[in-house]
Every structure is written in structure tokens, then in C-alpha cells.
C-alpha positions in Angstrom: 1.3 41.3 -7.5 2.3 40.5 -11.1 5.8 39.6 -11.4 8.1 40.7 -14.4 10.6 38.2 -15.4 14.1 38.3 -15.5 15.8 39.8 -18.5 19.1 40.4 -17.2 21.9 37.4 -16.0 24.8 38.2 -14.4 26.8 35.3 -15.3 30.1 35.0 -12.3 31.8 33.1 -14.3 35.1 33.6 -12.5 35.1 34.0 -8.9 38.8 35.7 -8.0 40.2 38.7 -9.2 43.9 40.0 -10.2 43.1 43.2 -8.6 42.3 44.2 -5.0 40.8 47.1 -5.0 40.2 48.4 -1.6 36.4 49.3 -2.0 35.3 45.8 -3.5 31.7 45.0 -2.7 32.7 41.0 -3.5 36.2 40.9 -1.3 36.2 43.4 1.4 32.9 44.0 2.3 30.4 42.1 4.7 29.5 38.9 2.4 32.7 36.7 1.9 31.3 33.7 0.6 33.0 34.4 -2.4 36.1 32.3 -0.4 34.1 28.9 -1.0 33.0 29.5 -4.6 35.2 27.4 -7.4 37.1 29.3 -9.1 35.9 29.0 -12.7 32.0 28.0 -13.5 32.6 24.5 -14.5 31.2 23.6 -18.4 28.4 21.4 -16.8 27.4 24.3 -14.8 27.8 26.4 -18.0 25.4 24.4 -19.9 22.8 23.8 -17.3 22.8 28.4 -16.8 21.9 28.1 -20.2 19.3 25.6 -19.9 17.6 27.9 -17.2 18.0 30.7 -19.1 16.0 29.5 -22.5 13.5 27.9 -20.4 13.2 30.9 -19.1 12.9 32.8 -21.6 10.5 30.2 -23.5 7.6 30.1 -20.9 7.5 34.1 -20.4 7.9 34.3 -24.5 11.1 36.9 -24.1 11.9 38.7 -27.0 15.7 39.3 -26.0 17.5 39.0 -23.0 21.0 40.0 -21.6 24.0 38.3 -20.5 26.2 40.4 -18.4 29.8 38.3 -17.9 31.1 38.8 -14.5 33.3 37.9 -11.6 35.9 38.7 -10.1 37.9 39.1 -13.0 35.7 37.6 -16.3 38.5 37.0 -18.7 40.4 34.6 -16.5 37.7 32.1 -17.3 39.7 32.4 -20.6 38.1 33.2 -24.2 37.8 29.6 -25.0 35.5 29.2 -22.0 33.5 32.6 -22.9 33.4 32.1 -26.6 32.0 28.4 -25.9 29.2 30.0 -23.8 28.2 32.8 -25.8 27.9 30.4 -28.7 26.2 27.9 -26.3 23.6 30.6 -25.2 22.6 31.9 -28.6 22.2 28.0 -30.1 19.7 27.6 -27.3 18.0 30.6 -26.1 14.9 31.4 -27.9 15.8 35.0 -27.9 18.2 37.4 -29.1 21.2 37.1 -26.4 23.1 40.3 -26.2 26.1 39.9 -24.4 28.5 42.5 -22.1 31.3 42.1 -20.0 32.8 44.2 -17.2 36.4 44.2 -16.5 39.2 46.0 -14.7 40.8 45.9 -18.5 44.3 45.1 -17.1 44.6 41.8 -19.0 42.4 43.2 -22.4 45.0 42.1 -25.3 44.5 42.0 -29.1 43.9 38.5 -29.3 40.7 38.9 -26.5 38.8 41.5 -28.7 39.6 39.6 -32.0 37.8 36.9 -30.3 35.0 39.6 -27.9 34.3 41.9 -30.9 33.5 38.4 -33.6 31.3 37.6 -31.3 29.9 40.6 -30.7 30.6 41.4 -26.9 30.2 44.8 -25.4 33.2 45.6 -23.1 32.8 47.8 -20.0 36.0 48.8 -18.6 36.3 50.3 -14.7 38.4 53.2 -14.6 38.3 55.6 -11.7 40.1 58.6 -13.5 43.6 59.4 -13.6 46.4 57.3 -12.1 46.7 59.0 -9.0 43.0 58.8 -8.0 42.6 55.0 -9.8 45.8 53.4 -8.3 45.0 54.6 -4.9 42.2 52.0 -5.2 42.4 50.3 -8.2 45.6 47.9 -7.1 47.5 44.7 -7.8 47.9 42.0 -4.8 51.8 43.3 -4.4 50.4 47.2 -4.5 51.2 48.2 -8.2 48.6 50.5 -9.5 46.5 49.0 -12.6 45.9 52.4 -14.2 48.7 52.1 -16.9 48.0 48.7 -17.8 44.4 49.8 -18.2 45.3 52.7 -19.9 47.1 50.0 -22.6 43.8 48.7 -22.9 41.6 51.3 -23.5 44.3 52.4 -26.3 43.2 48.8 -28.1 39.3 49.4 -27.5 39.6 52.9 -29.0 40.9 52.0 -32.3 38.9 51.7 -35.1 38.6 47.8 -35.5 37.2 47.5 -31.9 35.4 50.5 -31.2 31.9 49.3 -31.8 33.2 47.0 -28.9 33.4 49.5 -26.1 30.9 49.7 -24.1 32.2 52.5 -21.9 33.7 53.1 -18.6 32.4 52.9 -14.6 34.0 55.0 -12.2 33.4 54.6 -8.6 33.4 58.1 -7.3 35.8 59.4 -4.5 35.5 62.0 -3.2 38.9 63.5 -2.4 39.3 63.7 -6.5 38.7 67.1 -8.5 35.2 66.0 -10.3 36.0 68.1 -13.5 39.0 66.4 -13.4 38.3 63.1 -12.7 35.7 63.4 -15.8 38.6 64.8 -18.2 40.8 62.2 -17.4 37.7 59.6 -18.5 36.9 61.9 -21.6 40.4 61.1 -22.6 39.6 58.1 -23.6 36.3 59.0 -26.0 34.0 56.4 -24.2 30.8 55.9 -26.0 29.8 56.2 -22.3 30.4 56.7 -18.4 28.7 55.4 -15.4 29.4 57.0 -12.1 29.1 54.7 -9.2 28.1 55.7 -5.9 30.7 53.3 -3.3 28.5 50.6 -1.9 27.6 51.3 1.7 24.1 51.1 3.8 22.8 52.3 6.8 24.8 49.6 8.9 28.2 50.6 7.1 28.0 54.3 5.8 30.0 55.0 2.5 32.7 57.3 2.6 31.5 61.0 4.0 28.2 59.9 4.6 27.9 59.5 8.5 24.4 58.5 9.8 22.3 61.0 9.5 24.3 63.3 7.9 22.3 66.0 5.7 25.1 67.0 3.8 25.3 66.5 -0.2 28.9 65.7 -0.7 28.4 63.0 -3.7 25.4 65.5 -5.2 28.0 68.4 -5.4 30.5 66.6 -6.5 27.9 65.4 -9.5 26.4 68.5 -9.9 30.0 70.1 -10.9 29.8 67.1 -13.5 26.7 67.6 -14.9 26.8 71.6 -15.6 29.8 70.4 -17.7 27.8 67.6 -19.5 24.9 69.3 -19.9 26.6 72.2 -21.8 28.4 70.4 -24.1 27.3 66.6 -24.1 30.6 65.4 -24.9 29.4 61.9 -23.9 26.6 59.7 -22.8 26.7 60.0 -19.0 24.3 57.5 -17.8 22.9 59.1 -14.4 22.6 62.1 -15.7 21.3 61.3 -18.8 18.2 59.3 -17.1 17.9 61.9 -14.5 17.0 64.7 -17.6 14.4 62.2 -19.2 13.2 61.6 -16.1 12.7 65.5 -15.8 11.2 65.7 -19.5 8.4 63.1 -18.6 10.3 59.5 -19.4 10.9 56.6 -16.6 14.0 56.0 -15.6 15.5 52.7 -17.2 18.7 51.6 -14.9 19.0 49.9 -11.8 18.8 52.7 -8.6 16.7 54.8 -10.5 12.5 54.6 -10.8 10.4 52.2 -9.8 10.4 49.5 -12.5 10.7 46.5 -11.4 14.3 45.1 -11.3 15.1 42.4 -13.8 18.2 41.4 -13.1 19.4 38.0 -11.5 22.9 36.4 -10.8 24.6 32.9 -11.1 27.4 32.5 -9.0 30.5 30.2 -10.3 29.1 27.3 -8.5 25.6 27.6 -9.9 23.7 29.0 -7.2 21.1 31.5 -8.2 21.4 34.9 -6.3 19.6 38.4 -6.3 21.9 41.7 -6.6 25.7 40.8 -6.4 26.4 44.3 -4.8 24.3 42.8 -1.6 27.4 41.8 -0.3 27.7 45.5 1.2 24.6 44.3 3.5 25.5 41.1 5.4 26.4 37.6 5.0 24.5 35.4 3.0 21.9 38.8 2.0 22.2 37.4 -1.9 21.5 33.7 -1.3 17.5 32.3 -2.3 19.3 28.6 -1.7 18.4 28.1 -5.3 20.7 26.3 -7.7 20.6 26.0 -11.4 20.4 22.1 -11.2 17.5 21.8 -9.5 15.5 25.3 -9.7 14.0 27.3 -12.4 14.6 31.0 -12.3 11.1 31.4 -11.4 11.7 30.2 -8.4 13.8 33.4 -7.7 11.2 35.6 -9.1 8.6 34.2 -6.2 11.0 34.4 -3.6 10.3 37.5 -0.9 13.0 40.0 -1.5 12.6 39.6 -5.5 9.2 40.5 -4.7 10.6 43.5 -2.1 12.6 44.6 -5.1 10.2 44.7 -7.6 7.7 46.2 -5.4 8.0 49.8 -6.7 6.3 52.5 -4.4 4.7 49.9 -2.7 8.3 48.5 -1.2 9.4 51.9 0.0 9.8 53.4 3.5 6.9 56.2 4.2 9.9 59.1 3.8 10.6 57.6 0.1 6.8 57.3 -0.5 6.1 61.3 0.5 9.2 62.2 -1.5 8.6 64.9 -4.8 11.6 63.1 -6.3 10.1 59.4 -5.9 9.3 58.7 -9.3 12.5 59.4 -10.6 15.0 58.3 -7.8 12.8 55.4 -6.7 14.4 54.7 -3.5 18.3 54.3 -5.0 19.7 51.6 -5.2 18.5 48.3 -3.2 21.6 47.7 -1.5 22.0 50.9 -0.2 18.4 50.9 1.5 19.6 48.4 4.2 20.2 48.8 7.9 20.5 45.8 10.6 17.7 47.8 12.4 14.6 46.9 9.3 16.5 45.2 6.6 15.5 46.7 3.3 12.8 48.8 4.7 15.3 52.5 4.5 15.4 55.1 2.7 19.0 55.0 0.6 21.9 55.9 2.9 22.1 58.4 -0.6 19.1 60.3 0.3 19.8 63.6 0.8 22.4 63.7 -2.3 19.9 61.8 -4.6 17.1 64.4 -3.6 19.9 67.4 -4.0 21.2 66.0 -7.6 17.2 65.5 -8.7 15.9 68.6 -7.6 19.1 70.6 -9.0 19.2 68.7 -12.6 15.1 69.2 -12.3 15.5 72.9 -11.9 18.1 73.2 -14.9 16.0 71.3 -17.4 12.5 73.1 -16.3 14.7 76.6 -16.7 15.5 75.6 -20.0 12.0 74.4 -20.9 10.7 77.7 -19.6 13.0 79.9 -21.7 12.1 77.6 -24.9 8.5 78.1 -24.7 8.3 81.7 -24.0 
């Protein structure tokens, strides 16, 4: 098997957060090694992340690759600590370095994006819709909801002098919120573009309404309402759906959860160690860790290990159900984490499978109606 390199690091450089929202993957689900990771990456470690990366990049001749800055919280590393690595990254890398950040927004001031946007970060903001769905989550230590200071945020983001900063918005999706609504309240904002998250869960520790076993589709109907809406009038770039419909035209889906290429991305935690998918906290203890750190170990070391090769497998890596599937090609299994069960590891379908198969086959249906109509 041919292994693709990595193209994609997700950098932790800060390990806490100044929210605790309840669904965390990193703080309240099964993996809490977080506790034991410094706080901040160190510079050292900093530079030597670097190092790894442009060798790297060097020996599998990279064109670009992409730094995602993550934590916790990323901008309580501080700007002086991000700036210095961004600068640090594109001295060194022999590749164009595009660089993104995630954050919960609540500590996004004026003097950050001066600093983001001249060095030509793309900011992601999570936002879970209005503030009665987002602070029943989305929560300071002391229980204050974050949605108005986020709100402040996405004010500064929007204006004209940082707009070719934003990135977009993620919004986890719950369930007890109006879908039309929820995706009004996001539209408010004029993101350049949204990502709808399905909450992290697996086969060991179900996501919200989906018991073991369950064949209903309440995430795929909650979606679909969605998608009629975006499909009619495209008043943003909605990521799922958007992949879903090239999908359907004859493309390959591009995003992690979706398709079968082969995964790219790998993450460095604050302390240096090198680790597959951050969201495998939702699976067990320790279900990141290679026991690789940037000091001693290339990143090819990762790409060899077993479950790099499991997740860059493609059909070949699926359970028989997910390998009979008509909707293979396109959903690809979902999303690694969600494929896991104490019972067979990474060998399950998605705890998502019946609401993946539902949204496919329903956003299949639309486009081929369409394409019908068109060519007679």
C-alpha cells in the first residue's frame, strides 16, 4: 500500500480552554490526557514542529501544505507566540504554508486580526446558532454563555478590513434546535462558509439520539430541512452539502468523513508528541497516541504506523456493510472516529450510518431530478 503524506498539521499549541463546552471531544469525553499536557507548546518545541514539518515536506517534494492552529483555546498562546511561528514556518518550509485557526471567538479583538489578517491567517469561528441553543453548550467555567461575546467578534471579522480573514463558522448540531433556524441565525453573520458538525460519539458512547441500533435519521432530517433551503437559494458555501452535490455530479469528496481519499492530516500536541485525529478522544484513552515525538521522530514514522495505514485504507479499511453500500463512494465510511466500538476497534460502520445513507440518497435524488429535467 502506497502511503500519501501528510499535508495537513494540526498544530495544539495551547492545551486549556476559557470555555467548557459540555460536548468537548478534548475535556469531557473518554481521552483526558489533555490534563498532563503543558499548557503552551514551548518555543523549542515550536521550532523543532517546524523542523519536521519542512523535512517533511522536502523528501515527499510538497507543493503546499496546511497549518491548522489549535488547542484548547489557540489565541491564549498569544499573537506574539503565533506570529513567531507562522513566520518561523514560512522561513523554513519548502512550501507554501497556508495557515487557519479555529476558535470559540470569545477573546477575537482588533489588535488579534491586525496581527491574523498581516499575516494572512484564516479564522474559523464555532458558533452553534443563536444564543439560546449556543449558551446551552457553548459556556464559561462560572456558566456565562459565550454567544454575545462571540457575537462581538464576528462583528469585527465581518467588516470590511478583515473579511478576507474569515474563514467561516462550525456549528455542532443539536438537535432540540429549529434547523431553519439555527442556519438563520449563522446566515446573520454573512460567513463565507458553514460546517455542520455531527457531535462526536461511537458505537461504545452513542451521540445524542442515536441509541445502538437505532434506524432512525434524526441528524439526516434535521440536514435535509437545511439543505432544501441551501440548495434553493445558495446563500452560502455549506461544506457538507456542498461536497455531497459534487459528489452526486461525478467529483470525490475532498473533506475529512467524506470519500475514500486517504486522510492527510496529523496533530502535534503542546508537548510535541505526534498524534493521529484529535477528535479520537471520543474513542478511548490514549486512541491518538503513535508514542512518537517531534524530537526524536520524523512524521513518516506516523504515516507507517497501523491505524494511519487503517485510515488511509479507503474501501479496503471498511466493514463488509460499508463495502456493499451504494453510497460508499461518497460517504466513505464517515468519519474515523465515529467507526469505533470496544467490541472491533475501528472495524464499524459510522454510528451515523443510517443518517449519512438517508442525507446521500435524499441530496442524490434532488440533484439527479434536476439533471433529469435539464437534459430533457
Amino acid at each position: 500500500m502506497t502511503m500519501v503524506p501528510f499535508r495537513q498539521f494540526v498544530l495544539k499549541v495551547h492545551s486549556r480552554c476559557n470555555l467548557a463546552c459540555d460536548y468537548c471531544y478534548v475535556y469531557e469525553m473518554a481521552d483526558q490526557s489533555w490534563r498532563n499536557q503543558p499548557r503552551r507548546m514551548s518555543r523549542n518545541t515550536m521550532y523543532q514542529v517546524v523542523e519536521r514539518i519542512a523535512e517533511h515536506a522536502e523528501a515527499h517534494r510538497l507543493p503546499s501544505v496546511s497549518l491548522v492552529l489549535h488547542g484548547g483555546e489557540p489565541l491564549l498562546a498569544g499573537t506574539g507566540f503565533l506570529a513567531a511561528l507562522i513566520r518561523h514556518a514560512r522561513r523554513t518550509v519548502p512550501a507554501r504554508v497556508n495557515v487557519s485557526m479555529q476558535t470559540n471567538g470569545t477573546l477575537l479583538t482588533q489588535e488579534h486580526l491586525e496581527v491574523l489578517a498581516g499575516l494572512d491567517v484564516k479564522i474559523g469561528v464555532s458558533l452553534d446558532g443563536d444564543a439560546t441553543v449556543s449558551d446551552r453548550h457553548r459556556r464559561f467555567t462560572n456558566g456565562e454563555g459565550s454567544h454575545r461575546h462571540v457575537e462581538r467578534a464576528l462583528r469585527l471579522l465581518s467588516a470590511k478590513q478583515f473579511r478576507g480573514t474569515f474563514a467561516g463558522l462550525l456549528c455542532t448540531i443539536d438537535l432540540r434546535s429549529p434547523p431553519l433556524a439555527t442556519y438563520e441565525a449563522l446566515l446573520s453573520h454573512t460567513p463565507p462558509a458553514v460546517d455542520f458538525l455531527l457531535p462526536h460519539g461511537t458505537w461504545t458512547q452513542p451521540p445524542p439520539g442515536r441509541g445502538k441500533g437505532a434506524s432512525g435519521t434524526p441528524y439526516a432530517d434535521w440536514l435535509l430541512a437545511i439543505f432544501d433551503r441551501w440548495y434553493d437559494r445558495a446563500e452560502t458555501w455549506v461544506r457538507m452539502f456542498g461536497e455531497i452535490t459534487q459528489a452526486a455530479l461525478g467529483g470525490t469528496p475532498a473533506v475529512e468523513g467524506l470519500g475514500l481519499r486517504p486522510s492527510t492530516v496529523v496533530v502535534v500536541d503542546t508537548d510535541g508528541s505526534i498524534k493521529q485525529l484529535d477528535s479520537l478522544a471520543a474513542a478511548h484513552e490514549g486512541a491518538a497516541d503513535l508514542d512518537l515525538h517531534v524530537t526524536r521522530d520524523a512524521f513518516d514514522a506516523a504515516l507507517s504506523h497501523p491505524l494511519t495505514r487503517l485510515r488511509q485504507g479507503g474501501a479496503d479499511s471498511l466493514a463488509a456493510t460499508c463495502r456493499r453500500c451504494p453510497v460508499m463512494r461518497t460517504c466513505g465510511g464517515g468519519l474515523f472516529t465515529h467507526r469505533y466500538g470496544h467490541d472491533g476497534g475501528f472495524t464499524h460502520p459510522s454510528v451515523y450510518c443510517p443518517d449519512l445513507l438517508h442525507l446521500i440518497t435524499s441530496i442524490r435524488r434532488r440533484v439527479s431530478g434536476d439533471l433529469s429535467r435539464v437534459a430533457q
